[in-house]
C-alpha positions as CSV (number, residue, x, y, z in Angstrom):
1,X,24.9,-30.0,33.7
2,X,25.6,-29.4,30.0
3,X,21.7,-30.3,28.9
4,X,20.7,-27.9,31.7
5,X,23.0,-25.0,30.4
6,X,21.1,-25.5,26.9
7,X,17.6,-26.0,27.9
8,X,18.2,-22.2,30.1
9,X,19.8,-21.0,26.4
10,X,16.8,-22.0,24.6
11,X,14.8,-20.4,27.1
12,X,16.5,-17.6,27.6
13,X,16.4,-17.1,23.2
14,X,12.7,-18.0,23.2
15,X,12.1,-15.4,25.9
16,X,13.7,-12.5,23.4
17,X,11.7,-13.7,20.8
18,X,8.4,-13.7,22.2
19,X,8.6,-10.0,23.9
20,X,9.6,-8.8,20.2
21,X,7.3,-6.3,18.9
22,X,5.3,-7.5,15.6
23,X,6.9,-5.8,12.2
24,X,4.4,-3.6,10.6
25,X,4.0,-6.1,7.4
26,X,3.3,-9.3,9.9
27,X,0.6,-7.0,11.9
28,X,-0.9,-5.7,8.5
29,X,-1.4,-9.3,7.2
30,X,-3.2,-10.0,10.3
31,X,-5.1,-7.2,10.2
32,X,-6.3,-7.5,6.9
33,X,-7.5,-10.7,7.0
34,X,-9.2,-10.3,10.5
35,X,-10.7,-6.6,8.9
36,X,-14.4,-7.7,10.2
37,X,-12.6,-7.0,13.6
38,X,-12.6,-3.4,12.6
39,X,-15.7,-3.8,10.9
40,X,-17.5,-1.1,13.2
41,X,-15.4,1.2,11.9
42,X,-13.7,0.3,8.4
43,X,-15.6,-1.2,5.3
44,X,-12.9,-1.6,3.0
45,X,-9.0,-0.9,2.4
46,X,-7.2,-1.2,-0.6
47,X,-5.2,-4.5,-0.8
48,X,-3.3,-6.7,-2.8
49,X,-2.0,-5.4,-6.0
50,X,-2.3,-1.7,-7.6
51,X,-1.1,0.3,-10.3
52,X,2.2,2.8,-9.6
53,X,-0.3,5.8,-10.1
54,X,-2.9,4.0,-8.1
55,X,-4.4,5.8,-5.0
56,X,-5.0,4.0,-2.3
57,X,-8.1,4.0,-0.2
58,X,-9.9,3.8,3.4
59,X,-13.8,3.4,3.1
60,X,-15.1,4.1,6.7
61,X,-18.4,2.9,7.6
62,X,-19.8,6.3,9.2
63,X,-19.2,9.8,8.4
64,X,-17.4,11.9,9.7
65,X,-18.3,15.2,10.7
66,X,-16.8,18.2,9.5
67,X,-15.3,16.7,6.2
68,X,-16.0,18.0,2.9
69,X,-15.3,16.2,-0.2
70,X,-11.8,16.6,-1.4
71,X,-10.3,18.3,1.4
72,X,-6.4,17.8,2.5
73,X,-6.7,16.2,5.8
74,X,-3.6,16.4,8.0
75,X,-0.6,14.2,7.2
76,X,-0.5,12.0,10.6
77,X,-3.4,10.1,9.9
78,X,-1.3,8.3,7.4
79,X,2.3,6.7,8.2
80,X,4.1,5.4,4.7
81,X,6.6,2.5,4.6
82,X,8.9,2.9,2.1
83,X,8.5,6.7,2.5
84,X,6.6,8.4,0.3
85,X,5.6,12.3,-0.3
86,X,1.8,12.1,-1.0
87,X,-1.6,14.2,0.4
88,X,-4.4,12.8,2.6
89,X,-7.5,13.5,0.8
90,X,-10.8,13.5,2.2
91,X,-12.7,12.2,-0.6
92,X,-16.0,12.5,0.9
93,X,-17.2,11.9,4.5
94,X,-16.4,8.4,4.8
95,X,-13.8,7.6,2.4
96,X,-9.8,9.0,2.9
97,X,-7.2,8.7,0.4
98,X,-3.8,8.6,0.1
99,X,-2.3,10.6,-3.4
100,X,1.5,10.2,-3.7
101,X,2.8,13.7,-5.3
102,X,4.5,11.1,-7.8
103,X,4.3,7.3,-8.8
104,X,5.3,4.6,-6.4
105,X,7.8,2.9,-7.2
106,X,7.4,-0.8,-9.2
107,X,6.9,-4.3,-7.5
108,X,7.4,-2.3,-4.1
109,X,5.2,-3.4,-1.0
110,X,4.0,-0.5,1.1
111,X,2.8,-0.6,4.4
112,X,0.2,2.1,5.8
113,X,-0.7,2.4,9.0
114,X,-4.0,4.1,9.6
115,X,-4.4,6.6,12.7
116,X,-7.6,5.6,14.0
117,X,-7.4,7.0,17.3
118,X,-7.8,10.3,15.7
119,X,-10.8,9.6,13.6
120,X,-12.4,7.5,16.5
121,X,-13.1,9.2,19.6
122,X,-14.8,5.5,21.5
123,X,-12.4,2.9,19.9
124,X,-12.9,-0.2,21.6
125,X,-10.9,-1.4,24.1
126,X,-9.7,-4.5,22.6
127,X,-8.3,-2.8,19.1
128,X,-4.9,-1.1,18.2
129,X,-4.7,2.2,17.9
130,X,-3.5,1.8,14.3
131,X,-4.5,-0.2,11.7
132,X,-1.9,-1.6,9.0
133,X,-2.5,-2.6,5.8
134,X,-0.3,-3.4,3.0
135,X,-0.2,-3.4,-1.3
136,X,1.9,-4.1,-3.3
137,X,2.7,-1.8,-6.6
138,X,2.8,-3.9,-9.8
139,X,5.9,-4.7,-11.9
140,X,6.3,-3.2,-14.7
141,X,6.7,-5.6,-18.0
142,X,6.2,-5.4,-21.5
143,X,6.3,-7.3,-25.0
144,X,7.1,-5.5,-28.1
145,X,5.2,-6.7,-31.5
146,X,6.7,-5.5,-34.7
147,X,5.1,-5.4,-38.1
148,X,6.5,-6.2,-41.3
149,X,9.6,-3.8,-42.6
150,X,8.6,-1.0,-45.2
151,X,9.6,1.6,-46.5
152,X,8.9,5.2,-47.7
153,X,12.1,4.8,-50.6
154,X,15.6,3.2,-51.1
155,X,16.5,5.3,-48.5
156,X,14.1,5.6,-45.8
157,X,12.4,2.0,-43.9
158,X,10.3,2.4,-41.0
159,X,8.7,-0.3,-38.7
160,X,5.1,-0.3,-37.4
161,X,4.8,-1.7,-33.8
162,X,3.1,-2.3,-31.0
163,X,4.1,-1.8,-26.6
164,X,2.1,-4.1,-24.5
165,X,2.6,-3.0,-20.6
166,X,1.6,-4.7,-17.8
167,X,1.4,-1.2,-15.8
168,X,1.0,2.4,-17.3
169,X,4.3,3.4,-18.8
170,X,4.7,7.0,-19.6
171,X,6.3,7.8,-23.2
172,X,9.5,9.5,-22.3
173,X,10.4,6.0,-20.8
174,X,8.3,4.0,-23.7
175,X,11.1,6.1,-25.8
């Protein structure tokens, strides 16, 4: 009676699992490396690793009508995960950006998720709605290398050095 009460437990747990719905970052993983599923309709996403002032991109493979080059699309075409204020940009007729108003943040993975049903009027059947990607910003490091110690007099030194960064760093944070 006892085996029976934990084989209906585990089945009852495996149930819940299964009818979960797929977290954004599993579904862009999948979609990213099955992209020649979409390949009808996207030629190329940005992926793995950018810079914090980075822009990140959707190359479509036809044009769309109506778009000029560097005009603000609407906002809904793009979702953000971690939030982030930015524009949609229709760089030209087949490519759409996303242009965060300021940096992302370092070693932060963002998820986007890609409106397609309202750039593609006769999406097949068999594809989301949505398509999710994800990058992943890079973290900032950086090695100081000092010169030699001089000095202008008895009472004045001054060292000569060098900032090696493994991302752009502005100067008031160089500072």
């Amino acid at each position: 009676m006892n085996i029976s009460r934990i084989v209906w437990v585990l089945l009852c747990v495996a149930f819940l699992f299964s009818c979960k719905k797929k977290d954004p970052s599993a579904l862009a993983e999948e979609n990213v490396s099955t992209l020649n599923k979409y390949s009808a309709y996207i030629s190329d996403v940005s992926s793995g690793m950018i810079s914090v002032s980075d822009k990140v991109y959707v190359i479509l493979q036809n044009p769309i009508q109506g778009w000029d080059d560097n005009q603000e699309l609407s906002k809904d075409l793009f979702t953000v995960s971690p939030r982030v204020k930015g524009k949609v940009i229709a760089v030209n007729n087949k490519t759409i950006s996303f242009q965060p108003d300021e940096s992302f943040d370092e070693d932060t993975v963002y998820t986007f998720t890609l409106n397609l049903e309202e750039l593609i009027e006769d999406l097949e059947e068999d594809l989301d709605d949505e398509f999710v990607f994800t990058v992943r910003t890079l973290k900032q490091q950086f090695s100081v290398i000092t010169d030699n110690l001089q000095s202008y007099s008895k009472d004045w030194q001054y060292l000569d050095g060098t900032i090696n960064t493994s991302d752009q760093l502005s100067f008031d944070i160089a500072k």
